[in-house]
MIDOSE-1310 file (N, C-alpha, C; in nm, 2 decimals, decimal comma, always signed):
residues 249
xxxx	-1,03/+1,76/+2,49/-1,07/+1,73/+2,35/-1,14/+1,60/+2,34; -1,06/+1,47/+2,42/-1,15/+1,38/+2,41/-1,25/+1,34/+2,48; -1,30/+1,49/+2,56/-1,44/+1,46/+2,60/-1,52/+1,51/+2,55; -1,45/+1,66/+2,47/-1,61/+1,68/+2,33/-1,61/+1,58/+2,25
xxxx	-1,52/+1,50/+2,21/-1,54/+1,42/+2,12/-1,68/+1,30/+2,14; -1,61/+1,28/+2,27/-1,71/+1,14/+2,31/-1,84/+1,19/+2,35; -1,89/+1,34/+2,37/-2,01/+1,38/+2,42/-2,07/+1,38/+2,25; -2,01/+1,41/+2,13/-2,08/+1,41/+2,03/-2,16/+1,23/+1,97
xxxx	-2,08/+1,18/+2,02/-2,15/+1,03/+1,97/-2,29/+1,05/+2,04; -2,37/+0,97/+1,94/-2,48/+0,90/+1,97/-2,51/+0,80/+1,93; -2,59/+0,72/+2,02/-2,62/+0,58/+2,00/-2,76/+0,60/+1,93; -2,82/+0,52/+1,84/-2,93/+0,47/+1,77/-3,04/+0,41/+1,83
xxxx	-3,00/+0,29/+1,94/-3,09/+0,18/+1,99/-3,14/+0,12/+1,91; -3,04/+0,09/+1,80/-3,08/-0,05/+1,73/-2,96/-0,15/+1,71; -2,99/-0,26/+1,74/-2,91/-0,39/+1,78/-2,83/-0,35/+1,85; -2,65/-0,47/+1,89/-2,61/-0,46/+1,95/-2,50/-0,29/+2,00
xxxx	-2,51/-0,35/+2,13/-2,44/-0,15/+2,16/-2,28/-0,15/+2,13; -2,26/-0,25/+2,05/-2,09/-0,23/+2,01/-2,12/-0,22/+1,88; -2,22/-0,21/+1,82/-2,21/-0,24/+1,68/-2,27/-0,12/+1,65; -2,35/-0,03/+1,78/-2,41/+0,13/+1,76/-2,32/+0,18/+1,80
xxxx	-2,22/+0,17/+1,86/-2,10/+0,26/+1,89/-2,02/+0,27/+1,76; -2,03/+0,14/+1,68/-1,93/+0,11/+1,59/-1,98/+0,23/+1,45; -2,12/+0,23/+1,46/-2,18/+0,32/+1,35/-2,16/+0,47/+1,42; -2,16/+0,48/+1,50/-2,19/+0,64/+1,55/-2,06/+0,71/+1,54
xxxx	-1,97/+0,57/+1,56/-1,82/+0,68/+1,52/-1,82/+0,65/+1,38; -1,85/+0,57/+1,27/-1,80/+0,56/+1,17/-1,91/+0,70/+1,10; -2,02/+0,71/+1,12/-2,06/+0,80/+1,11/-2,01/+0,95/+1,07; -1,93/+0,95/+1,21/-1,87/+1,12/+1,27/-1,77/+1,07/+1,11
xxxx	-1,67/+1,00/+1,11/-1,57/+0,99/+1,01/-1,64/+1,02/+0,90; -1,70/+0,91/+0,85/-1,73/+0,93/+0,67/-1,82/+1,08/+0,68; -1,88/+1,12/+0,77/-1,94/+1,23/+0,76/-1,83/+1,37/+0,78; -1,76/+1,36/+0,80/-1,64/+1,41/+0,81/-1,62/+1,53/+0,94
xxxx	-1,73/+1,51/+1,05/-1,69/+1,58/+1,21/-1,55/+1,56/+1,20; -1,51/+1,42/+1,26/-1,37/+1,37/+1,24/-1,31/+1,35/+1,14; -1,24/+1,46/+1,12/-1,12/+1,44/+0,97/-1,00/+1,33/+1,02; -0,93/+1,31/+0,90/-0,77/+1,22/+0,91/-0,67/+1,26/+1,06
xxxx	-0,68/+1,18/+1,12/-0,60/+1,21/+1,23/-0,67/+1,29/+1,36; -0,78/+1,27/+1,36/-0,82/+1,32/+1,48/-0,81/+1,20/+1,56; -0,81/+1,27/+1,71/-0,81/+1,14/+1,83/-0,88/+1,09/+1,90; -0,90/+0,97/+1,84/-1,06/+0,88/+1,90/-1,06/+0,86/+2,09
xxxx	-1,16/+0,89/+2,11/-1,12/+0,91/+2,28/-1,12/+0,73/+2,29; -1,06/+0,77/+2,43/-0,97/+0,62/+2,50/-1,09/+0,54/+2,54; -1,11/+0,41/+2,57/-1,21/+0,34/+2,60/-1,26/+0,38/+2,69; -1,15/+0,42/+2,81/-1,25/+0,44/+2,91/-1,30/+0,52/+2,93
xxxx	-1,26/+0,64/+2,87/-1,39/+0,78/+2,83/-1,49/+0,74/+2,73; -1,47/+0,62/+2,64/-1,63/+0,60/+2,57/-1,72/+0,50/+2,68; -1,65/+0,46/+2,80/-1,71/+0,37/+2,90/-1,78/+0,45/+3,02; -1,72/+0,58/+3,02/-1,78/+0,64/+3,11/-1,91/+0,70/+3,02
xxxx	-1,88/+0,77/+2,94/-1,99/+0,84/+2,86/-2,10/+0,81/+2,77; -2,09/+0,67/+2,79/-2,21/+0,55/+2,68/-2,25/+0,47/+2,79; -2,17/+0,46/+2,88/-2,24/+0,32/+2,99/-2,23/+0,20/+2,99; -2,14/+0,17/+2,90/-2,08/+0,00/+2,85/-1,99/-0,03/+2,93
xxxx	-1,94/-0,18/+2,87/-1,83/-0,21/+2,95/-1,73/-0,14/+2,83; -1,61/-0,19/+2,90/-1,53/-0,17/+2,85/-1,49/-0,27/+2,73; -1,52/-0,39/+2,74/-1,53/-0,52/+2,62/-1,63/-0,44/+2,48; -1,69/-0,42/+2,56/-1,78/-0,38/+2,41/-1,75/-0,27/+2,35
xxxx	-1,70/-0,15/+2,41/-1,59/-0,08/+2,37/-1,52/-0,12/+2,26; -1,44/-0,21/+2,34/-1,34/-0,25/+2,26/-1,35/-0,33/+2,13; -1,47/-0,36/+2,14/-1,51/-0,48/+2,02/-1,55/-0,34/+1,94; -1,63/-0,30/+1,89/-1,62/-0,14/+1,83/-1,54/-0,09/+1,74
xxxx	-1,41/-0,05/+1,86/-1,30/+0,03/+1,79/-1,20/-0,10/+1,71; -1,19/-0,24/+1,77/-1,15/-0,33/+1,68/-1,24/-0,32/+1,54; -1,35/-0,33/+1,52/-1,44/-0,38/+1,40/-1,36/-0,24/+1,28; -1,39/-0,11/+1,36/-1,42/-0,02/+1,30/-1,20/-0,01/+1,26
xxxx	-1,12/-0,05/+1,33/-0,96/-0,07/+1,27/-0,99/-0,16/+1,15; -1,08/-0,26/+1,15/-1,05/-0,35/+1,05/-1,09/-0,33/+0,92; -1,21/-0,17/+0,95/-1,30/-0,16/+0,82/-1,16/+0,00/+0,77; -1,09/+0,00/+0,83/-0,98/+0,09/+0,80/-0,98/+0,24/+0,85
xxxx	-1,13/+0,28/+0,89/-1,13/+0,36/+0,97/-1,09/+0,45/+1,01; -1,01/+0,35/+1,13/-0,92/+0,42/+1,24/-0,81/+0,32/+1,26; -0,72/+0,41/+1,27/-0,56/+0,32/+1,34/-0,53/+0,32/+1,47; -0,47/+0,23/+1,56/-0,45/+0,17/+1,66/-0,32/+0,21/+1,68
xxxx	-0,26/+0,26/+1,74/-0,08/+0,23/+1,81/-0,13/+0,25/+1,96; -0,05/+0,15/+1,99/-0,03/+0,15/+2,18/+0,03/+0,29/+2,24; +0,16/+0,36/+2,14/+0,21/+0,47/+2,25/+0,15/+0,60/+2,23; +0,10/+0,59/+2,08/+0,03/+0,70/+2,05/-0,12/+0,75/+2,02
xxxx	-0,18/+0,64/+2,10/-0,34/+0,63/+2,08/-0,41/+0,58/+2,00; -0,53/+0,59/+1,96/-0,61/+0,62/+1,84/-0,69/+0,73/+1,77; -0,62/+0,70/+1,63/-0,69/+0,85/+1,55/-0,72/+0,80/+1,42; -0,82/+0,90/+1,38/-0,87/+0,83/+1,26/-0,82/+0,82/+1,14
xxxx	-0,79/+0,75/+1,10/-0,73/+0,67/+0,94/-0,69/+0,80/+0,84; -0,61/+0,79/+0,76/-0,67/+0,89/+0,64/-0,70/+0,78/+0,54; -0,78/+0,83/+0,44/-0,79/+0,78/+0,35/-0,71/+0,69/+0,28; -0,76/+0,55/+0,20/-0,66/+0,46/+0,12/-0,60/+0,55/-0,01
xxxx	-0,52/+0,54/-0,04/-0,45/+0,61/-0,18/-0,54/+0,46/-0,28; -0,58/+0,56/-0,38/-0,64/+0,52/-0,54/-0,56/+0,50/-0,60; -0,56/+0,38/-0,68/-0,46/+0,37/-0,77/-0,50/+0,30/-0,89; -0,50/+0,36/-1,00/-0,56/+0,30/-1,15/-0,54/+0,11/-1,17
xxxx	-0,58/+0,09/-1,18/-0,54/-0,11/-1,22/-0,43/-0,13/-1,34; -0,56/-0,05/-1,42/-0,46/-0,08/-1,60/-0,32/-0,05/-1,63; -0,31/+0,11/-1,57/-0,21/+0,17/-1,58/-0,04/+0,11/-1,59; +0,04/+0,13/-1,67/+0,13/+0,11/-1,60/+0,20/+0,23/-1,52
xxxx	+0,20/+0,22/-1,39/+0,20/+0,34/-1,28/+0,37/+0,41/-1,27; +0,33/+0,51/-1,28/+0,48/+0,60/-1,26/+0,46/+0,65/-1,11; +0,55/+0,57/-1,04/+0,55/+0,58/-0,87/+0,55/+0,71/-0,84; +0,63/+0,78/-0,85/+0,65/+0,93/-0,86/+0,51/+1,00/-0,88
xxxx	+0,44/+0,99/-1,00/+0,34/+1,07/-1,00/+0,22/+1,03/-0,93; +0,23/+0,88/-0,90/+0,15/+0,86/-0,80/+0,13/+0,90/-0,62; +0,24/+0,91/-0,63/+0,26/+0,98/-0,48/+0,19/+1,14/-0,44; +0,24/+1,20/-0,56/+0,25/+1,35/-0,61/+0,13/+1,37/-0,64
xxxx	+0,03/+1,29/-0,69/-0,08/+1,31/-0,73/-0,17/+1,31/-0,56; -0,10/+1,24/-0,45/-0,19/+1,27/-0,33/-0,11/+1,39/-0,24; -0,05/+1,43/-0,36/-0,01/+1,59/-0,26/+0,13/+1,55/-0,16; +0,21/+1,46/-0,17/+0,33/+1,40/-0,11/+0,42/+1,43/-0,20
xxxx	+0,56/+1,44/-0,13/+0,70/+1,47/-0,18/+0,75/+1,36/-0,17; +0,79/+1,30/-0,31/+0,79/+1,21/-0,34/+0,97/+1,17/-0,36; +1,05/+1,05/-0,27/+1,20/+1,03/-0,24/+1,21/+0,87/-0,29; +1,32/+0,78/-0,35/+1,33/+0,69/-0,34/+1,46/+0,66/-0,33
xxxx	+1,49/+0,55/-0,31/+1,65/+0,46/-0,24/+1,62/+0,37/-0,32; +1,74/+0,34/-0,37/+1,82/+0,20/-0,45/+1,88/+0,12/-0,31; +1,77/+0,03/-0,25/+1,87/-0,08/-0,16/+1,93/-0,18/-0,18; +1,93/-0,22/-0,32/+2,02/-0,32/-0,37/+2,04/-0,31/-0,53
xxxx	+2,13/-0,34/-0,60/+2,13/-0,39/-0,77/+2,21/-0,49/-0,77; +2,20/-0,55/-0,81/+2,27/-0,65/-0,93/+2,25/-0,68/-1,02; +2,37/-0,74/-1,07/+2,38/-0,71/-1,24/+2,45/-0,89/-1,31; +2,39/-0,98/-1,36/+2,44/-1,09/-1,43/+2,34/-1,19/-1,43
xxxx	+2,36/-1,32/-1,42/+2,27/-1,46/-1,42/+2,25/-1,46/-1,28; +2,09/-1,50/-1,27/+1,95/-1,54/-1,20/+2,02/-1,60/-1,10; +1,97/-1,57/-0,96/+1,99/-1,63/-0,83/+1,89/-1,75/-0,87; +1,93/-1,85/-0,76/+1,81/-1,99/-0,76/+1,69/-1,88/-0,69
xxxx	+1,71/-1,84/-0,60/+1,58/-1,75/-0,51/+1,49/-1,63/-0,61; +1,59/-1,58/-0,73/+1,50/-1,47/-0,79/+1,45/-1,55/-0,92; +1,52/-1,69/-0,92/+1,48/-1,76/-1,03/+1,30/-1,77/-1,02; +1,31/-1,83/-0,93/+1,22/-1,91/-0,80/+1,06/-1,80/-0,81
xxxx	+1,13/-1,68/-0,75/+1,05/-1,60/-0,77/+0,92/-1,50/-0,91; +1,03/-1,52/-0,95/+1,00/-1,44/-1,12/+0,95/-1,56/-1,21; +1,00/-1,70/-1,18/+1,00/-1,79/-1,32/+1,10/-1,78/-1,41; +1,21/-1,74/-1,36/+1,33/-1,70/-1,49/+1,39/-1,85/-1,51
xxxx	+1,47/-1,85/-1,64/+1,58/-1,93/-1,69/+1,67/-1,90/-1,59; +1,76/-1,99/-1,49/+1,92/-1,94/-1,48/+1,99/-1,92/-1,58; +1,98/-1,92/-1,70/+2,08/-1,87/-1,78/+2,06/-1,73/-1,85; +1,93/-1,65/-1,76/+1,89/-1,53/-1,80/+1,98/-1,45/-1,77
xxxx	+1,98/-1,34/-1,81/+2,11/-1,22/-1,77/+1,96/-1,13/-1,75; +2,01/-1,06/-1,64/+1,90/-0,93/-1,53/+1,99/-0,85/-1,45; +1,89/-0,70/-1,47/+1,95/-0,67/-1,38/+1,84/-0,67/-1,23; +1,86/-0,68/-1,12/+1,78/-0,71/-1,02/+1,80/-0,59/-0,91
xxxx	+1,67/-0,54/-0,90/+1,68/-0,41/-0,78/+1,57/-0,43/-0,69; +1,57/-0,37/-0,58/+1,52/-0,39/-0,47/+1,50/-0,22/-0,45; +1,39/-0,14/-0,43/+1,37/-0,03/-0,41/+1,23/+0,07/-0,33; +1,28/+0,14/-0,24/+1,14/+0,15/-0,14/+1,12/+0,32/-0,20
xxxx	+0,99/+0,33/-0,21/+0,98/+0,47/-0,23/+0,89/+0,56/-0,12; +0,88/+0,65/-0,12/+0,83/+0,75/-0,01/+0,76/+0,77/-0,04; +0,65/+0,87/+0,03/+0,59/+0,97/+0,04/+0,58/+1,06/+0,14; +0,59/+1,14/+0,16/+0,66/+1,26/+0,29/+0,76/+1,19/+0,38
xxxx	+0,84/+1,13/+0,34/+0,90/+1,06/+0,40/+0,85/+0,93/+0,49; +0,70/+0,87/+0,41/+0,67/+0,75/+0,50/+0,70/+0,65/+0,41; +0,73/+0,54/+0,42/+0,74/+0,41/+0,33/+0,57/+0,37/+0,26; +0,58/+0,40/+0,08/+0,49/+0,41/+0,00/+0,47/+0,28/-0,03
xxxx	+0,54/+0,22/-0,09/+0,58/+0,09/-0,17/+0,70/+0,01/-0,18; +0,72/-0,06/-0,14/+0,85/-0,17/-0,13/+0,88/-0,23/-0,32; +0,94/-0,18/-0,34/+0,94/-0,23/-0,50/+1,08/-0,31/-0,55; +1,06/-0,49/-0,59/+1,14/-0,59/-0,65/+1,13/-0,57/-0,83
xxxx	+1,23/-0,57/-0,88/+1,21/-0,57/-1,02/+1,35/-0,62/-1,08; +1,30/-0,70/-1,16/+1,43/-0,76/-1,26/+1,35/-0,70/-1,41; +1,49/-0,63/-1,48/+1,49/-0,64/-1,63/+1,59/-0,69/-1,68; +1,51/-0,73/-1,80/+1,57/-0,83/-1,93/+1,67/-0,78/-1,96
xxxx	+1,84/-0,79/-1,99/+1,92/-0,72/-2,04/+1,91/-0,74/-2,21; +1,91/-0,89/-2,25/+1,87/-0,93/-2,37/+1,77/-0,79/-2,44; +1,64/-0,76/-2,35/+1,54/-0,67/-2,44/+1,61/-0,55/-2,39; +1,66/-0,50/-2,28/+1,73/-0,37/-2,23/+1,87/-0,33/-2,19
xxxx	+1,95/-0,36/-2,28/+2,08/-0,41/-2,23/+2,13/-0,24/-2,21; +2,09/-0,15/-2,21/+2,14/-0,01/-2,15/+2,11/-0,03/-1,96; +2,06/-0,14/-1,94/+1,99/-0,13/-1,79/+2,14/-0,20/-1,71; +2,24/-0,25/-1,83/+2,38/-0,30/-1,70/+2,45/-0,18/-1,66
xxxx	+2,42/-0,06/-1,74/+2,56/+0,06/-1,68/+2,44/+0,14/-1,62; +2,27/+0,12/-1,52/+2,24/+0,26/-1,50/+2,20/+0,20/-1,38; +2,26/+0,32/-1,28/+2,25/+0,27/-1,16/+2,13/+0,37/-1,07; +2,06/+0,40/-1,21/+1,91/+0,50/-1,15/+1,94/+0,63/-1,00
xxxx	+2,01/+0,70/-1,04/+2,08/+0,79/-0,91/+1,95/+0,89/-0,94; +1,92/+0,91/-1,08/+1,86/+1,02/-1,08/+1,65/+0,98/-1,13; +1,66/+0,91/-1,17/+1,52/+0,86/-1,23/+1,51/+0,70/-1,19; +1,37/+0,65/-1,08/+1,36/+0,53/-1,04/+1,35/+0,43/-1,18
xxxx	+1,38/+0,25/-1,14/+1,39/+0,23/-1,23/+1,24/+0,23/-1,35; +1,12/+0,22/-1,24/+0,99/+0,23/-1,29/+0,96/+0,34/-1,49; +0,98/+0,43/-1,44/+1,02/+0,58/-1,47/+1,13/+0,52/-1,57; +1,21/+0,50/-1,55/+1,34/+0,50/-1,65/+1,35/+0,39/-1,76
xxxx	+1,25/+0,29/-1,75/+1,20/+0,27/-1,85/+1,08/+0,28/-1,94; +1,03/+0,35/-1,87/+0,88/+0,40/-1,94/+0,98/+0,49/-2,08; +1,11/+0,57/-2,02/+1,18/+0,62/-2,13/+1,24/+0,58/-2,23; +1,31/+0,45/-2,16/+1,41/+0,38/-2,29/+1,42/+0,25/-2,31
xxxx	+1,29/+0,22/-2,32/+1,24/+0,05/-2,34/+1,11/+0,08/-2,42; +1,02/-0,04/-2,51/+0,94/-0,06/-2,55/+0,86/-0,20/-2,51; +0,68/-0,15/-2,49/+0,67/-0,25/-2,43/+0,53/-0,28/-2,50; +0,49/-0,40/-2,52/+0,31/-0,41/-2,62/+0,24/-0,46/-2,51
xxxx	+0,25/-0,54/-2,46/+0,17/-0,66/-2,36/+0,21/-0,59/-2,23; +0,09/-0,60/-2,14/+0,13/-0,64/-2,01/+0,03/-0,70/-1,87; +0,08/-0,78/-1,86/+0,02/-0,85/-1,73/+0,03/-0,77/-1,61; -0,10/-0,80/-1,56/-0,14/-0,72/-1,40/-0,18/-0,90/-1,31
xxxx	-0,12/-0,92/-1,21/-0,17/-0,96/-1,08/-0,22/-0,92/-0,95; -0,26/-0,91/-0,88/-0,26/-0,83/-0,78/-0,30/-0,96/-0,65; -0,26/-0,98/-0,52/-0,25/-1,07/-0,45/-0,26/-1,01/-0,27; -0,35/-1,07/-0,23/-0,26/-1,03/-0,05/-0,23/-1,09/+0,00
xxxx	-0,12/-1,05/+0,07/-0,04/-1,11/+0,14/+0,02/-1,05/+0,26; +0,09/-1,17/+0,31/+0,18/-1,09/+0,47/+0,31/-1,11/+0,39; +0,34/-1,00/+0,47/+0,50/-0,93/+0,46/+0,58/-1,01/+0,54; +0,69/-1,03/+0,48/+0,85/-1,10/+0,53/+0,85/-1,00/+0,63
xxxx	+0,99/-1,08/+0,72/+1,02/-0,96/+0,85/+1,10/-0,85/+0,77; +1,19/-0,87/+0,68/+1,22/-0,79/+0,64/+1,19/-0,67/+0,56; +1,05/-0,71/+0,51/+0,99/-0,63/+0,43/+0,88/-0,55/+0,52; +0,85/-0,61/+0,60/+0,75/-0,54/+0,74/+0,87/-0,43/+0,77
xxxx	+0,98/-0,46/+0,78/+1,12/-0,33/+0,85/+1,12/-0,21/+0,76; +1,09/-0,31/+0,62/+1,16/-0,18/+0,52/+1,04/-0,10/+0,52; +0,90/-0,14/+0,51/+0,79/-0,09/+0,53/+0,73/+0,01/+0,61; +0,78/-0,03/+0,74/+0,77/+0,02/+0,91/+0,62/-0,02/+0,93
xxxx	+0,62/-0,16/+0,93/+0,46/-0,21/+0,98/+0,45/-0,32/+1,06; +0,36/-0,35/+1,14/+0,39/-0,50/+1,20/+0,43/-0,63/+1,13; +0,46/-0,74/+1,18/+0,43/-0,83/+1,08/+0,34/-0,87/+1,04; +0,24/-0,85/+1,08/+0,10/-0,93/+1,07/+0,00/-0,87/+0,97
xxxx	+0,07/-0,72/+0,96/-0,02/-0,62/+0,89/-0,02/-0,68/+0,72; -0,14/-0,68/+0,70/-0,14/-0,75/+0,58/-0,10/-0,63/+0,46; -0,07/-0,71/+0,34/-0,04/-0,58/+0,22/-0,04/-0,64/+0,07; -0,09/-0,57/+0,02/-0,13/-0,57/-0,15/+0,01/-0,58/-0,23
xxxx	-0,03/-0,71/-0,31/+0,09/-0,74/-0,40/+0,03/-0,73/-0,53; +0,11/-0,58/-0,60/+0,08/-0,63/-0,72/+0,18/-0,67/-0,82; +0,20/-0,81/-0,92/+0,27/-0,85/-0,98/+0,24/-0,81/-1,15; +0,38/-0,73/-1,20/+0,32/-0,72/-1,31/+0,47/-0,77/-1,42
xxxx	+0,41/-0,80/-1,52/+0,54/-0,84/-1,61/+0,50/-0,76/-1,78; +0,58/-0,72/-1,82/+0,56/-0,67/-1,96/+0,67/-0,69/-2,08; +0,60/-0,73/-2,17/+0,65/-0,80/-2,32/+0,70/-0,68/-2,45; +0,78/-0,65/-2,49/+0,78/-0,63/-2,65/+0,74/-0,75/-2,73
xxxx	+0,64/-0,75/-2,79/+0,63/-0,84/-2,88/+0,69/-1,00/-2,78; +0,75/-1,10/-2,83/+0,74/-1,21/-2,72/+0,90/-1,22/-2,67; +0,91/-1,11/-2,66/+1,08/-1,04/-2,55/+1,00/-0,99/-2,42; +1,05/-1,08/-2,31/+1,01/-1,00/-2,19/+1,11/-0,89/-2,19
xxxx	+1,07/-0,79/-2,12/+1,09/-0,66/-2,06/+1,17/-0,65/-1,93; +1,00/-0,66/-1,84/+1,08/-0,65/-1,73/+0,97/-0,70/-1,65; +0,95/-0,78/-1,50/+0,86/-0,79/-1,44/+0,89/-0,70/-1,32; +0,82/-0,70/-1,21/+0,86/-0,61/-1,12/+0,69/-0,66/-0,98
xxxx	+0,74/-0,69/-0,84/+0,68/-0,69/-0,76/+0,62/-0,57/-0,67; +0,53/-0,52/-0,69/+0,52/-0,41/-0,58/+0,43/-0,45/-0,44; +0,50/-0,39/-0,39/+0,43/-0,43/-0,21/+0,39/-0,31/-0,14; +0,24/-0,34/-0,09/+0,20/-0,18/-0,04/+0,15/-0,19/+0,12
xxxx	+0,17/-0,14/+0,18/+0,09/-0,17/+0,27/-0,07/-0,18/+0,31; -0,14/-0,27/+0,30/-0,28/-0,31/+0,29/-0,38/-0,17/+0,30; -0,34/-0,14/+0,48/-0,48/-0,03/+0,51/-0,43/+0,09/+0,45; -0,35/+0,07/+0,37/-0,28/+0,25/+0,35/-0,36/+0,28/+0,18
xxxx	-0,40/+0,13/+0,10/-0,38/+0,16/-0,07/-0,57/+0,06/-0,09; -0,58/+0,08/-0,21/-0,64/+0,07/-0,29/-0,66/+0,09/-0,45; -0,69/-0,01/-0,51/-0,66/+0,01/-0,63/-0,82/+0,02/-0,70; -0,85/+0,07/-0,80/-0,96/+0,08/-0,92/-0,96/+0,07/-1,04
xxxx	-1,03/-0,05/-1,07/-1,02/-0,05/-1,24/-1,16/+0,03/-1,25; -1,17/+0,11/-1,37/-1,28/+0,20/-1,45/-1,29/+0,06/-1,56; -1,37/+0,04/-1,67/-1,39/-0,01/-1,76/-1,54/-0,04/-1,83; -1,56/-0,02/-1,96/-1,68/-0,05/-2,02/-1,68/-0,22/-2,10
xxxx	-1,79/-0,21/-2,16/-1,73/-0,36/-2,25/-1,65/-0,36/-2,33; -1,57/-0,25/-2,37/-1,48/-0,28/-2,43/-1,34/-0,26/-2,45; -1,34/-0,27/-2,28/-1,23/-0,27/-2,19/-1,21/-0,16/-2,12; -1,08/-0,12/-2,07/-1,07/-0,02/-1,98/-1,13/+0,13/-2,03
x	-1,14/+0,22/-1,95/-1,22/+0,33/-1,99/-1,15/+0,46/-1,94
């Protein structure tokens, strides 16, 4: 297989021959020869079948991992990317139908709650008063069983005081208050960043692999709600705002 593969590339003869290898397979991809998961042949069959070294090979399939491409693992080869998941900007996002909407079965875990006044560390984090009362959850959600989104979130008890007795067994907390909370305002950040070791674990990604933070916080009127961190992993997501001049669309 990965010698029909590598007999289908062709080179251009224009500029350098890692940067024509780099188009010839991005090519086959966006052109869609190579669908999600097919297996990019090994260097040394694009070395035998182009005539390069193996360096420029390799500079290539690096450029073309970084444009997201293709993915890299050491035990299991290389194969091509699937597509980044889309994700609205404005929105405030219901995880669940986000997942669902790329055709995944969609699972989540409660890895931590707590319930009373602000750690110094989630103080630290959020901007809270220590004399705030929160409830504080930590929650990773799926999609076919792969790690979707790592998700931090404290709410206001003051604005949601039903959130001390629910320990979300059945509805994430995202979701469970789009139900039984009100909200007017709300702030979007969005940031990248590297992942903690521990959040690379909960994740299943290297450390180094970079990932999309989006920070959002939402107000009733000038009662906060609830803020909430989401952590994605970089080459997997994408986000889109639509908008005209007179705002989102």
């Amino acid at each position: 297989m990965a010698e029909t593969q590598s007999d289908t590339l062709k080179l251009d003869g224009a500029g350098p021959v890692y940067d024509q290898i780099r188009r010839a397979i991005r090519d086959l991809v966006v052109g869609g020869a190579w669908p999600p998961g097919t297996p990019v042949p090994p260097e040394h069959a694009l070395m035998e079948q182009l005539g390069t070294s193996r360096m420029t090979v390799h500079r290539a399939l690096v450029q073309l991992a970084r444009e997201g491409l293709i993915t890299r693992r050491r035990r299991s080869g290389t194969v091509v990317a699937s597509p980044p998941a889309s994700h609205a900007m404005f929105d405030i996002l219901s995880i669940p139908e986000e997942i669902e909407r790329l055709g995944q079965d969609y699972a989540y875990e409660i890895l931590a709650r707590e319930v009373g006044k602000v750690s110094p560390e989630v103080a630290e984090r959020f901007g809270l008063k220590r004399s705030d009362r929160i409830v504080h959850l930590l929650v990773l959600h799926r999609g076919d069983g792969r790690p979707h989104v790592l998700e931090e979130r404290i709410i206001h008890l003051a604005a949601v005081a039903a959130a001390a007795g629910e320990f979300f067994a059945e509805v994430p907390p995202g979701d469970w208050l789009l139900q039984n909370s009100l909200w007017s305002q709300a702030e979007h950040a969005i940031s990248a960043v590297g992942a903690s070791v521990q959040e690379a674990g909960l994740l299943e990604i290297a450390e180094t692999e970079p990932c999309l933070l989006v920070e959002r916080r939402t107000w009733n009127q000038d009662r906060p709600v609830t803020a909430v961190r989401l952590l994605y992993p970089g080459p997997r997501h994408r986000f889109v705002g639509r908008f005209g001049p007179y705002g989102p669309a």
